[in-house]
PASEBA-1860 file (N, C-alpha, C; in nm, 3 decimals):
! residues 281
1> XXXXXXXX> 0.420/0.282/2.731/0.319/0.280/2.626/0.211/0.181/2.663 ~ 0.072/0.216/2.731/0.017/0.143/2.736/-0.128/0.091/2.678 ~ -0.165/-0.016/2.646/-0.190/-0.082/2.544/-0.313/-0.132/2.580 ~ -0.476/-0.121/2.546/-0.563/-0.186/2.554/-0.644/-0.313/2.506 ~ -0.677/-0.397/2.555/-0.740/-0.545/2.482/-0.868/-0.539/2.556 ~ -0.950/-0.501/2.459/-1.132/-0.522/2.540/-1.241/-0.636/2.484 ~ -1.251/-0.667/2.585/-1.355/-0.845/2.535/-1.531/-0.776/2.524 ~ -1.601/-0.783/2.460/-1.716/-0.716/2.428/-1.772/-0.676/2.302
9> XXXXXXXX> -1.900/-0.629/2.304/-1.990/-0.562/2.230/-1.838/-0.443/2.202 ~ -1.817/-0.371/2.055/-1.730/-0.278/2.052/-1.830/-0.155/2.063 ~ -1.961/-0.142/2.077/-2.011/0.008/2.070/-2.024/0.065/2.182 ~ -2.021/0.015/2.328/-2.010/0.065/2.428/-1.925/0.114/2.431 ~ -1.820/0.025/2.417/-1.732/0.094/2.430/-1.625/0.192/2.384 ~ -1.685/0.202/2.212/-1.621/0.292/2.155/-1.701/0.445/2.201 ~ -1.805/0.442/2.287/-1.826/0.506/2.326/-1.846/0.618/2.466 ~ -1.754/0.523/2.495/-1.651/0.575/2.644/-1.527/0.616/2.588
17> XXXXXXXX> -1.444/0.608/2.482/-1.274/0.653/2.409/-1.320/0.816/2.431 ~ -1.231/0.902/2.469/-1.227/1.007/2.482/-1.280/1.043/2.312 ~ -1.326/1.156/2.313/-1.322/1.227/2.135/-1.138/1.307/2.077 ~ -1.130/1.256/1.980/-1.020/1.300/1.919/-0.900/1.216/1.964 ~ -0.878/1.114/2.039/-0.808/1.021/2.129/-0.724/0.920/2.049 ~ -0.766/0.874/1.884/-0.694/0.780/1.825/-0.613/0.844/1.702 ~ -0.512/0.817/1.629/-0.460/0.836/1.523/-0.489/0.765/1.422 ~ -0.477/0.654/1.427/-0.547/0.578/1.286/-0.616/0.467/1.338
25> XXXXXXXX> -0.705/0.471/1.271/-0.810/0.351/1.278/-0.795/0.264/1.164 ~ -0.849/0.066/1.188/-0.839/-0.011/1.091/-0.931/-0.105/1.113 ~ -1.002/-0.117/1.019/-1.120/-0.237/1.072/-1.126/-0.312/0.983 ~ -1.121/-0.452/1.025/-1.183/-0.562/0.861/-1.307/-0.652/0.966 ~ -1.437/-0.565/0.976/-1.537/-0.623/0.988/-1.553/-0.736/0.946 ~ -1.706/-0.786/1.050/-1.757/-0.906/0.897/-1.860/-0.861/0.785 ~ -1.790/-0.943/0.693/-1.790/-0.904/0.533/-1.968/-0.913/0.550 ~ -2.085/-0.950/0.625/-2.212/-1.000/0.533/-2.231/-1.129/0.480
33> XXXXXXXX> -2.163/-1.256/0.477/-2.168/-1.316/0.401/-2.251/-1.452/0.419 ~ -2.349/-1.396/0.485/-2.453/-1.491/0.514/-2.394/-1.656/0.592 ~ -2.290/-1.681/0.609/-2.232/-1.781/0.626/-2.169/-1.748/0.770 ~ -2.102/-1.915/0.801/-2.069/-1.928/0.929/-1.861/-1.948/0.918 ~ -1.814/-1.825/0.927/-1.736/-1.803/0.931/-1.578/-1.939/1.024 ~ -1.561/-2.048/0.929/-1.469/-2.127/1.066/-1.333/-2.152/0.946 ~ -1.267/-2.194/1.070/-1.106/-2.266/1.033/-1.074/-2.391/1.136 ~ -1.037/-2.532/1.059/-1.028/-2.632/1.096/-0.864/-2.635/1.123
41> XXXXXXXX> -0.802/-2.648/1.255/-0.666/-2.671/1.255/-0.638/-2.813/1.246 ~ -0.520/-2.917/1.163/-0.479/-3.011/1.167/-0.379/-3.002/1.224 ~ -0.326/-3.135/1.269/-0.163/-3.148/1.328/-0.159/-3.314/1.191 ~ -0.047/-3.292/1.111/0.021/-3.399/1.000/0.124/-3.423/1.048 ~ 0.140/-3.573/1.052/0.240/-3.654/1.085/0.261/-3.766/0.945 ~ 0.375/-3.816/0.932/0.394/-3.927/0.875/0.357/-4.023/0.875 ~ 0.256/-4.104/0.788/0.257/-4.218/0.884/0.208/-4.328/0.777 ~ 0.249/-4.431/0.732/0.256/-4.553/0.593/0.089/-4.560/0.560
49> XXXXXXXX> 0.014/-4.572/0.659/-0.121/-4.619/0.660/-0.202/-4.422/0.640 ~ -0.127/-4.339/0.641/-0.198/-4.228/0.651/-0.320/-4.188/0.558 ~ -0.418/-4.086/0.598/-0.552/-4.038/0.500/-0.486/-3.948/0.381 ~ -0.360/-3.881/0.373/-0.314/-3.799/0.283/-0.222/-3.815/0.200 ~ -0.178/-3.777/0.100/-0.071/-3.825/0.005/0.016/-3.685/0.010 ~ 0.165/-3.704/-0.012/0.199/-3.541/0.000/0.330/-3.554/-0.090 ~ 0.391/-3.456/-0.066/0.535/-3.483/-0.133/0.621/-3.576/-0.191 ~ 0.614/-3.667/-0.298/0.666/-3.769/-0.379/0.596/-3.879/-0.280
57> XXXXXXXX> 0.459/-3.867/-0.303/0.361/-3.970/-0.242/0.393/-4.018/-0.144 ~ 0.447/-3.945/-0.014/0.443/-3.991/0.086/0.374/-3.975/0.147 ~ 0.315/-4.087/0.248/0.140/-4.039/0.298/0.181/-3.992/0.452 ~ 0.047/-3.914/0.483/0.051/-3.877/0.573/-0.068/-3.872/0.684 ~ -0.068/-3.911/0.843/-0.211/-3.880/0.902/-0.251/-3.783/0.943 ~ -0.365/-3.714/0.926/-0.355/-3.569/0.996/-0.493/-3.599/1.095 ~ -0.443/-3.488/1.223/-0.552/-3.528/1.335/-0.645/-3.394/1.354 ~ -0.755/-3.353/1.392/-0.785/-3.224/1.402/-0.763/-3.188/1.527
65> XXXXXXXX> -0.719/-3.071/1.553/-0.676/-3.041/1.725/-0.748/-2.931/1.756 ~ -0.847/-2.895/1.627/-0.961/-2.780/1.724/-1.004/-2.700/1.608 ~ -1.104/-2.611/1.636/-1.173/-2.523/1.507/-1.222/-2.391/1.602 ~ -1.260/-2.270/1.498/-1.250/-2.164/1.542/-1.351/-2.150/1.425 ~ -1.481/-1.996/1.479/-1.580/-1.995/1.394/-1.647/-1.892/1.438 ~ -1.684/-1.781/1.354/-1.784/-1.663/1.439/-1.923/-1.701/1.300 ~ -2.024/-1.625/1.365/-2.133/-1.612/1.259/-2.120/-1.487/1.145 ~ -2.118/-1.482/1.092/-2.104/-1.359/0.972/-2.277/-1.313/0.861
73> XXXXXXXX> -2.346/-1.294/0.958/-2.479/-1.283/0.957/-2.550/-1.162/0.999 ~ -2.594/-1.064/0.932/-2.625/-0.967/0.964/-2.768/-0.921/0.925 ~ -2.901/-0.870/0.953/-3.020/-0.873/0.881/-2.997/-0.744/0.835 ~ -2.926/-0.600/0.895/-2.947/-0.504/0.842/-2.774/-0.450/0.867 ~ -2.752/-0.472/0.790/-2.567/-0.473/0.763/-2.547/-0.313/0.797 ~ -2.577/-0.218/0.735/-2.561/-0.117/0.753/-2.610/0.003/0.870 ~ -2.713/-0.082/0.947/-2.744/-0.058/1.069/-2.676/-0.079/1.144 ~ -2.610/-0.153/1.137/-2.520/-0.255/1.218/-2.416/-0.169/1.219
81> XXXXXXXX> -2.371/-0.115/1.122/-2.213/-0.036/1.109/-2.207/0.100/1.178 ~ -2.319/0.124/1.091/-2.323/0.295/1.109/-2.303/0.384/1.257 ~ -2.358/0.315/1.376/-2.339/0.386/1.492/-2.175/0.354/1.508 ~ -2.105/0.227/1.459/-1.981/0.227/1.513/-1.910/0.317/1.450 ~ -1.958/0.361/1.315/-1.845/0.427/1.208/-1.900/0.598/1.243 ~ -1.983/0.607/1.295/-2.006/0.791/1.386/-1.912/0.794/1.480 ~ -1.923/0.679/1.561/-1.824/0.679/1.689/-1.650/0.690/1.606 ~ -1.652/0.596/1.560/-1.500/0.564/1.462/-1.460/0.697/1.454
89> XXXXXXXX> -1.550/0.830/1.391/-1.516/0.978/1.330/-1.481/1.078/1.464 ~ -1.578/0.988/1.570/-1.560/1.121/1.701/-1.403/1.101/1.719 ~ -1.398/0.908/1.749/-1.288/0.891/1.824/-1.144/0.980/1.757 ~ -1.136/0.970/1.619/-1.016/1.038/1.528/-0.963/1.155/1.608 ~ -0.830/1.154/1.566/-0.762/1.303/1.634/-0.773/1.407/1.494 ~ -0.752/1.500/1.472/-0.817/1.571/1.382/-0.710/1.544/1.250 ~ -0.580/1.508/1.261/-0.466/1.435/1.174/-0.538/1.265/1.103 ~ -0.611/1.195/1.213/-0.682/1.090/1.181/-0.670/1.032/1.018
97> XXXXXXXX> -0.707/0.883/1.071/-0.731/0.795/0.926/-0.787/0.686/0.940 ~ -0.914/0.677/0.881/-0.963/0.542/0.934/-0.936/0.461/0.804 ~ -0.919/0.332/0.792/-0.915/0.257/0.675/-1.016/0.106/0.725 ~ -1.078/0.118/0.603/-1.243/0.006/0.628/-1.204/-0.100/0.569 ~ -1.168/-0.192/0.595/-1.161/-0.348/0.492/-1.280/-0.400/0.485 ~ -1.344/-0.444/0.393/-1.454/-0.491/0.341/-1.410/-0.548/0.203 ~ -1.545/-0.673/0.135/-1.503/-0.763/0.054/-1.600/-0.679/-0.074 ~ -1.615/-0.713/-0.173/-1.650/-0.678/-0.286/-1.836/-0.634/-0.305
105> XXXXXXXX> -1.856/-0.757/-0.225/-2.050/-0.783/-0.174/-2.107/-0.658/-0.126 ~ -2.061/-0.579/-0.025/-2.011/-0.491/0.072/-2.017/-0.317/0.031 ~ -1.874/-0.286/-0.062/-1.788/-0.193/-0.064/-1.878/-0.112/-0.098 ~ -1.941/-0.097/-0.241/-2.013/-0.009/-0.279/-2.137/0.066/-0.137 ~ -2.238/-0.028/-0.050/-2.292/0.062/0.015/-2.260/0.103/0.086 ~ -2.142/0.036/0.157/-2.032/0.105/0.252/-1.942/0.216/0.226 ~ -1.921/0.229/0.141/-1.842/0.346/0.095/-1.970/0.492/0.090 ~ -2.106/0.454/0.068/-2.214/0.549/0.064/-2.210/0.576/0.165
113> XXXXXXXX> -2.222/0.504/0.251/-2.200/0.548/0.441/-2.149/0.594/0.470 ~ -2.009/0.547/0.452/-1.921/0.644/0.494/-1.855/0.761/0.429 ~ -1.922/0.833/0.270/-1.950/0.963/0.243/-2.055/1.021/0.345 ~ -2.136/1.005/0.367/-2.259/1.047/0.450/-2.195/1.070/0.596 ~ -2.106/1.021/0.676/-2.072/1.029/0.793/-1.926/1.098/0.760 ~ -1.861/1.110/0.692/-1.714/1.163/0.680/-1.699/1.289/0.597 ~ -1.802/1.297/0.504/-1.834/1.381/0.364/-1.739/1.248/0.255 ~ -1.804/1.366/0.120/-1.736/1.291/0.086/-1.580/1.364/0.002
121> XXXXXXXX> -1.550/1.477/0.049/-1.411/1.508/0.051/-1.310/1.487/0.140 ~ -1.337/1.394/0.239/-1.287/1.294/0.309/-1.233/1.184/0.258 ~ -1.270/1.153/0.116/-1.235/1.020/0.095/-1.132/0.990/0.044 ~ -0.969/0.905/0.075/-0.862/0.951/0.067/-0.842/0.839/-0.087 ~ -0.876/0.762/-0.062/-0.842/0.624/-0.156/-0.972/0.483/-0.153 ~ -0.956/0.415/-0.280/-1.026/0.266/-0.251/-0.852/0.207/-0.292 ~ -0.852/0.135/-0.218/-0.722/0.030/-0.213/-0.764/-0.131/-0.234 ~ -0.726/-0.163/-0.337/-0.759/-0.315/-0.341/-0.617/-0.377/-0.316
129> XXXXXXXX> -0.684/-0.476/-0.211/-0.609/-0.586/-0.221/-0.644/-0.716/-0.280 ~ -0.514/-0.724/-0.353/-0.530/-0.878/-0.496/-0.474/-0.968/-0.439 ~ -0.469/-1.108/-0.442/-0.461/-1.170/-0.394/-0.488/-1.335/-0.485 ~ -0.466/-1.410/-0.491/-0.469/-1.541/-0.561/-0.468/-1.657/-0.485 ~ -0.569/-1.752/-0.453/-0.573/-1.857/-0.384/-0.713/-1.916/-0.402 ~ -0.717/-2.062/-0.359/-0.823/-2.116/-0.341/-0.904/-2.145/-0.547 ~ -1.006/-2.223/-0.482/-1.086/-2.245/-0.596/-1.130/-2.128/-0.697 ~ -1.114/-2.174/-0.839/-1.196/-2.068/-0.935/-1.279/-2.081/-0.994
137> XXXXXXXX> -1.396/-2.020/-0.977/-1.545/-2.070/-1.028/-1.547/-2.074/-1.226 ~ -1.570/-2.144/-1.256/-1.572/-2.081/-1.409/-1.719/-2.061/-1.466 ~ -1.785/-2.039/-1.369/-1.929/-1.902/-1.384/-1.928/-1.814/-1.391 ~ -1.820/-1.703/-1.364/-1.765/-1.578/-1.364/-1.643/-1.554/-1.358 ~ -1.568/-1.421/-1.332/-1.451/-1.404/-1.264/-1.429/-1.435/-1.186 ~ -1.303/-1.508/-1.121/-1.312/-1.557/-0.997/-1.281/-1.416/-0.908 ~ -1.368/-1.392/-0.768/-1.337/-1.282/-0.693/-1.216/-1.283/-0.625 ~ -1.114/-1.262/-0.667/-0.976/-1.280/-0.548/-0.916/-1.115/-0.539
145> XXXXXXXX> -1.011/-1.031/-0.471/-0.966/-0.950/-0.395/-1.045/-0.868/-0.315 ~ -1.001/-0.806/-0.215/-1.057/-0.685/-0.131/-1.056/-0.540/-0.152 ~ -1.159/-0.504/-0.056/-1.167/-0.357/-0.094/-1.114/-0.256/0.035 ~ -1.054/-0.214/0.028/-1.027/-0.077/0.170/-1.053/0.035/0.157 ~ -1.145/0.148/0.183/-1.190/0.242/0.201/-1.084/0.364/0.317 ~ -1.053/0.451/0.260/-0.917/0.479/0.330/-1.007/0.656/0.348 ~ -1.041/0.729/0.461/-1.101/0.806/0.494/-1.020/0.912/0.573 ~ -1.018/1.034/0.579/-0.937/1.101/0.652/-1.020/1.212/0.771
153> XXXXXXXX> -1.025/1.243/0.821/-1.075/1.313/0.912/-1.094/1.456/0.843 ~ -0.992/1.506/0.833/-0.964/1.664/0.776/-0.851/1.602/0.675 ~ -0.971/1.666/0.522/-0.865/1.649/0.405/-0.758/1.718/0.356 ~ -0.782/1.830/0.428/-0.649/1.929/0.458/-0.501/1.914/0.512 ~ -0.536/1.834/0.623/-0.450/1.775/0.710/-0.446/1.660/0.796 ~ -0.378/1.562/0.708/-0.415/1.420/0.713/-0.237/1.386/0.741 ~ -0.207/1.249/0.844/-0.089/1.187/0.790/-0.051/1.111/0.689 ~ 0.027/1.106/0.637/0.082/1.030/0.555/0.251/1.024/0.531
161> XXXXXXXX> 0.284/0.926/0.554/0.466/0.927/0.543/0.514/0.824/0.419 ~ 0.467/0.867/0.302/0.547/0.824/0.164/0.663/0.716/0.200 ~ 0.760/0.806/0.259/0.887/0.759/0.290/0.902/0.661/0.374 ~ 0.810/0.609/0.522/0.827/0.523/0.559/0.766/0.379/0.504 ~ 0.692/0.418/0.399/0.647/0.279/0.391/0.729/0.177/0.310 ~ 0.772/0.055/0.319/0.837/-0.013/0.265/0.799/-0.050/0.102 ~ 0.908/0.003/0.006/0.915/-0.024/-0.081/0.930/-0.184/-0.182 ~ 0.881/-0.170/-0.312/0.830/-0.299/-0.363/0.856/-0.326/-0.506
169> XXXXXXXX> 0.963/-0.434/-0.533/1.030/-0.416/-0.673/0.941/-0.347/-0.805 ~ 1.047/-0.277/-0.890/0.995/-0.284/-1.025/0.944/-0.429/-1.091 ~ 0.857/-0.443/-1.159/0.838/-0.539/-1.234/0.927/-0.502/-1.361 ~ 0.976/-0.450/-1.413/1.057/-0.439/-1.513/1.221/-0.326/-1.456 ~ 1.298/-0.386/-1.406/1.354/-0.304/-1.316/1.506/-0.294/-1.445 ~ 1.501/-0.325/-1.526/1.613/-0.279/-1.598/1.582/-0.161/-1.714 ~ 1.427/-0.114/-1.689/1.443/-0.027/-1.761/1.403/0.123/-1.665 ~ 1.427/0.127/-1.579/1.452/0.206/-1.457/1.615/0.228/-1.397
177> XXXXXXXX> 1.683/0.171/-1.420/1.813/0.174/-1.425/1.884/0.122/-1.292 ~ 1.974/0.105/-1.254/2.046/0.012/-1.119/1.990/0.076/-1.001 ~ 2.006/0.253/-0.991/1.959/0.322/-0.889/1.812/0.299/-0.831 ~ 1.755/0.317/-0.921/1.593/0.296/-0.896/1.539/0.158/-0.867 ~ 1.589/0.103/-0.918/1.609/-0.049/-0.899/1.598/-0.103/-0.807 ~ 1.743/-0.070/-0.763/1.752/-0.087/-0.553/1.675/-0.044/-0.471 ~ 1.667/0.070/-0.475/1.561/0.152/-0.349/1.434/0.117/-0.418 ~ 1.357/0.033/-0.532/1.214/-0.016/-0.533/1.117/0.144/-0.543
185> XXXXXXXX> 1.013/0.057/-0.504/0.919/0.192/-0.568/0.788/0.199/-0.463 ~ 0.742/0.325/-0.444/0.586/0.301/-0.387/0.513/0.237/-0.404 ~ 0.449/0.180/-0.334/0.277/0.076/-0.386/0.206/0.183/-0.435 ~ 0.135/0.133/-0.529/0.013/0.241/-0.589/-0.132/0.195/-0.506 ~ -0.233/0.228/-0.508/-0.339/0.187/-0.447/-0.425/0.029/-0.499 ~ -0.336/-0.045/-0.554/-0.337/-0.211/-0.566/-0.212/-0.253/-0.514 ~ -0.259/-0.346/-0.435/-0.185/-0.447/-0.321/-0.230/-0.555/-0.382 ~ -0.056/-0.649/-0.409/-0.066/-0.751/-0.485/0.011/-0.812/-0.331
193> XXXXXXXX> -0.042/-0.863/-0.289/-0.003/-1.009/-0.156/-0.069/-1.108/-0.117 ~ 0.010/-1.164/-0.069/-0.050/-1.308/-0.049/-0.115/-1.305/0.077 ~ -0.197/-1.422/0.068/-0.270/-1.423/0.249/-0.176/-1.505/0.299 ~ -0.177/-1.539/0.428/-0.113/-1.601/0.519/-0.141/-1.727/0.474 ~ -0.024/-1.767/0.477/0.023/-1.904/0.395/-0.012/-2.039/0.516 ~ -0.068/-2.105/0.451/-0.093/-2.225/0.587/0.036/-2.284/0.653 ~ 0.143/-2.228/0.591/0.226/-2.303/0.692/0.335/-2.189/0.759 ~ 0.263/-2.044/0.739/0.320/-1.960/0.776/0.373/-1.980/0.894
201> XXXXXXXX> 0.482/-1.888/0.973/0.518/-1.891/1.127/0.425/-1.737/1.193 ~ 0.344/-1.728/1.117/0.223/-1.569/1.180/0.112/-1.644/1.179 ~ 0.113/-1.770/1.131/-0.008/-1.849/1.092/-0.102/-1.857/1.239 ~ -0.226/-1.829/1.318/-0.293/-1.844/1.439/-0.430/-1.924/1.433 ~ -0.428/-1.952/1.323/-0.579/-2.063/1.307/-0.665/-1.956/1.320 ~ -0.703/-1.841/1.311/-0.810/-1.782/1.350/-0.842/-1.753/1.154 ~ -0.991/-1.775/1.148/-1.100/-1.738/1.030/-1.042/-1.562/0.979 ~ -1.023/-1.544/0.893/-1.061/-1.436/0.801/-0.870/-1.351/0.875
209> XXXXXXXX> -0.754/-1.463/0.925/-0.668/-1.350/0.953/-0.642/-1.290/0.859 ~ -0.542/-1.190/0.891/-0.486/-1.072/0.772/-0.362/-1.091/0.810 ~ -0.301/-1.085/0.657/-0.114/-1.085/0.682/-0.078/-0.949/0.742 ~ 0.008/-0.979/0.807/0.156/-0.856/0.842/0.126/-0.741/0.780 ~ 0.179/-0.825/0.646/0.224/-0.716/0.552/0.118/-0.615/0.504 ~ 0.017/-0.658/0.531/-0.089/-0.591/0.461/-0.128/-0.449/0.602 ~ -0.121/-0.498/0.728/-0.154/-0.420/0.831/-0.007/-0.312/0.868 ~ 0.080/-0.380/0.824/0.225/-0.317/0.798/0.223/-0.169/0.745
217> XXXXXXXX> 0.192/-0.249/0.633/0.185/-0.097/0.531/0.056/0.050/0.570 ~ -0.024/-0.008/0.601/-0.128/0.084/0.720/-0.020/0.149/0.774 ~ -0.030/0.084/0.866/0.041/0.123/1.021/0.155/0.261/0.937 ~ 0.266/0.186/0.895/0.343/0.280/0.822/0.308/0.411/0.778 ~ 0.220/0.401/0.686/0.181/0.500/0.599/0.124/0.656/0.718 ~ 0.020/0.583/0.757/-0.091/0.658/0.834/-0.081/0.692/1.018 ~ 0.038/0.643/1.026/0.095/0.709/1.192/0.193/0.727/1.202 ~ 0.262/0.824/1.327/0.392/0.839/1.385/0.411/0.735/1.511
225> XXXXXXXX> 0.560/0.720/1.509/0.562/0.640/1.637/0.514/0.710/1.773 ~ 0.488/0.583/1.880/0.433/0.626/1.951/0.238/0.682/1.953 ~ 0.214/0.680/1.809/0.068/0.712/1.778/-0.031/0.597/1.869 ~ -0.167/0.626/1.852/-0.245/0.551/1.885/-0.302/0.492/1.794 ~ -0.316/0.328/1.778/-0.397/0.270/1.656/-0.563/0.229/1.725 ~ -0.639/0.213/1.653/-0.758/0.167/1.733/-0.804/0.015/1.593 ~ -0.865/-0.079/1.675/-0.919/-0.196/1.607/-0.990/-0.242/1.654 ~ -1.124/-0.205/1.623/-1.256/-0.236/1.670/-1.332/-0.365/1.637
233> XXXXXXXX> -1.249/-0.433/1.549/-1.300/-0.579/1.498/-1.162/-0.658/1.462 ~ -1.117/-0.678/1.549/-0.953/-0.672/1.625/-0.900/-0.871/1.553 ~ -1.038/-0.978/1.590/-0.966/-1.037/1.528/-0.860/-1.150/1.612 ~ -0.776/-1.153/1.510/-0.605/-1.226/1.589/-0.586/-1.163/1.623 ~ -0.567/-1.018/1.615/-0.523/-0.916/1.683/-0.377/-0.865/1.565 ~ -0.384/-0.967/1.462/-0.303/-0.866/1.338/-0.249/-0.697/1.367 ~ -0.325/-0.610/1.392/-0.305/-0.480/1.370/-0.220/-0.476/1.538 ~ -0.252/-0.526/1.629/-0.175/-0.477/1.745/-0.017/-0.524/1.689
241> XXXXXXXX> -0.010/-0.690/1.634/0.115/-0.742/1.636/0.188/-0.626/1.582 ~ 0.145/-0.561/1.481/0.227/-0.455/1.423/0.275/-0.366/1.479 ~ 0.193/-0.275/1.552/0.169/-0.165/1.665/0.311/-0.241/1.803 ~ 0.341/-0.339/1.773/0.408/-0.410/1.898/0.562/-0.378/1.807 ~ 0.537/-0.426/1.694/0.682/-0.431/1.580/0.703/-0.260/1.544 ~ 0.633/-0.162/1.534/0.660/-0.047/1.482/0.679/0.063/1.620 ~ 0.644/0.040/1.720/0.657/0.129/1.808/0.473/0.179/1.828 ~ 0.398/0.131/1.800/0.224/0.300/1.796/0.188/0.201/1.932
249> XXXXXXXX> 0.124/0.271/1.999/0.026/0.243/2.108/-0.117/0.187/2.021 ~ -0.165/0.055/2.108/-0.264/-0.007/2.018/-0.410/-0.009/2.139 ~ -0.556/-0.040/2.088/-0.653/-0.112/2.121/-0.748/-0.157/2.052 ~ -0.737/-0.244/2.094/-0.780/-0.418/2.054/-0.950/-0.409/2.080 ~ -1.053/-0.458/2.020/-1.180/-0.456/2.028/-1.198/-0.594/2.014 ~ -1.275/-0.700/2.038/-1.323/-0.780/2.009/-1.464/-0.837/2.074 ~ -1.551/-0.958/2.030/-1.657/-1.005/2.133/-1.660/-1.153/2.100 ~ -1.565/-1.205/2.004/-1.512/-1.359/2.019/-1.458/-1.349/2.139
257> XXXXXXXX> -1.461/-1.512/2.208/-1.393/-1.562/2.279/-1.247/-1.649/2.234 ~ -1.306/-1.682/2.096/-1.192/-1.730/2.039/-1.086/-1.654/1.989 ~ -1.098/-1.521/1.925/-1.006/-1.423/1.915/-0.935/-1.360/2.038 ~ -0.977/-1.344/2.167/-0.912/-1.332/2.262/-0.847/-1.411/2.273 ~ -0.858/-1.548/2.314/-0.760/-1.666/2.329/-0.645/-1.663/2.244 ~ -0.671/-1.634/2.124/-0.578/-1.609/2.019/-0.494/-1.482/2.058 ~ -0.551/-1.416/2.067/-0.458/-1.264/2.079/-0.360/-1.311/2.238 ~ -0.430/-1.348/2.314/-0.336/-1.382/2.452/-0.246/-1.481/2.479
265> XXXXXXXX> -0.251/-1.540/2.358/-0.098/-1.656/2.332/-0.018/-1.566/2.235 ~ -0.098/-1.474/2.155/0.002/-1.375/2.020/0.094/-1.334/2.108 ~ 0.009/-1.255/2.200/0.094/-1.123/2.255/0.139/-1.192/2.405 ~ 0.158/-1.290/2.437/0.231/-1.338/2.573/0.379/-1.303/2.559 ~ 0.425/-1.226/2.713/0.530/-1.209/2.703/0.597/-1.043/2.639 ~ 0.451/-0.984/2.585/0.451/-0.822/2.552/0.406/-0.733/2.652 ~ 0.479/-0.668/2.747/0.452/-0.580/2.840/0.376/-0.459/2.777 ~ 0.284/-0.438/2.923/0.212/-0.300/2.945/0.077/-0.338/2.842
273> XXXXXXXX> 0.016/-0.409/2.876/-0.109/-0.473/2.809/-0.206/-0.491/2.926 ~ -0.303/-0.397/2.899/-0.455/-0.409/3.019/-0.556/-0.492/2.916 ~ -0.626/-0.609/3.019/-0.677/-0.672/2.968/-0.833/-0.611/3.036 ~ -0.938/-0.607/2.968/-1.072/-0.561/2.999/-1.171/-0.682/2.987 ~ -1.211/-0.724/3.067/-1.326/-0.822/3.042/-1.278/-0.930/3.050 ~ -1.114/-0.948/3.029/-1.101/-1.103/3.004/-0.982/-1.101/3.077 ~ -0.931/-1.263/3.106/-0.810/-1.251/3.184/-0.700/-1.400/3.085 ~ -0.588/-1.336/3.078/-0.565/-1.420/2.995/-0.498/-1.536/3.077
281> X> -0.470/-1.648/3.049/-0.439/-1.769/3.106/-0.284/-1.770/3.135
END
């Protein structure tokens, strides 16, 4: 099963992928958000004289051991997308599924786009993911979730495997009875998860990662083993780790240098991986 990682601009080269060549596609672009996208890694130690207070006030020093940061700046956002998301439709095998992550700012003209390039009886689902963390403004609602745009190639004949995707307690599971109980229930199209916890063991310091679980349930739903995934704004490389845990053949897009670095300590030690543009250390 072999496995692509490409360092670059992604429109060249989504435009060399054979046509009809991928099974599901997954992208969590950048959102637009006028801002400079970073993550500060610390290393915390113990220490009497430390800058931090922590657990039954014991202090602690923390040192910074490095930062990671792309620009998230776009003048014409939708210019910007649109040739990749034509290419995105060639690349599909005619079973295909692309799913768009985008933030709230976003969804609405993106989702116009991609009626216009997919139709819009293509359009399979909006999937939010909810989520709870960080500061809450009390100027508004606080925004704590995402949007996914879930697109199918041919609405006729699309994958989907109900059955493989991992099931997720009742919230009221005694009035469903012991049976139903156990075996849990489908997700509906709201995803209630958490982001990657800072002291996770998936944790990679990289800006804007995505949990497991969230690229999990993709993967699941929308391929067979052995499938091809494609990730054109690749990231940590989240969607391959999965593609590595489920069995699908993956490729990796990126034009950070810092997300490569990241992806080539993820995946050290995972055979049958061609590296394009970059060589990993």
């Amino acid at each position: 099963m072999q496995n692509h990682i490409y360092f670059g601009d992604n429109l060249p080269v989504l435009r060399k992928l054979p046509a009809a060549s991928v099974n599901l596609i997954y992208i969590d672009p950048p959102f637009n958000t006028g801002k400079s996208q970073s993550r500060t890694q610390l290393k915390t130690q113990r220490a009497d004289s430390g800058d931090r207070t922590g657990f039954k006030g014991q202090r602690y020093q923390t040192t910074k051991i490095g930062s990671m940061a792309y620009t998230d700046i776009f003048d014409d956002y939708l210019a910007f997308l649109e040739p990749r998301l034509k290419e995105a439709r060639r690349v599909l095998a005619s079973d295909g599924t692309l799913y768009f992550h985008i933030d709230y700012r976003e969804a609405h003209y993106c989702k116009v786009l991609l009626d216009s390039i997919f139709g819009r009886a293509s359009f399979l689902n909006e999937v939010i993911w909810a989520y709870d963390y960080g500061a809450r403004t009390k100027r508004k609602w606080p925004p704590k979730h995402d949007t996914i745009l879930v697109y199918v190639k041919d609405p006729a004949h699309y994958t989907f495997n109900a059955d493989a995707v991992e099931r997720i307690p009742y919230l009221a599971p005694g009035l469903v009875g012991a049976e139903k109980a156990a075996r849990g229930k489908l997700p509906t199209d709201t995803w209630w998860h958490t982001i990657v916890p800072t002291n996770s063991r998936e944790k990679t310091g990289y800006p804007t990662q995505k949990p497991l679980g969230i690229l999990r349930r993709v993967v699941q739903a929308s391929s067979k083993p052995e499938d091809t995934v494609l990730d054109f704004f690749a990231g940590s490389g989240t969607t391959g780790a999965v593609c590595v845990e489920l069995g699908r053949r993956f490729i990796l897009l990126d034009d950070n240098p810092d997300a490569l670095h990241v992806m080539a300590k993820r995946f050290a030690g995972v055979q049958n991986i061609q590296w394009h543009g970059f060589k990993p250390m």
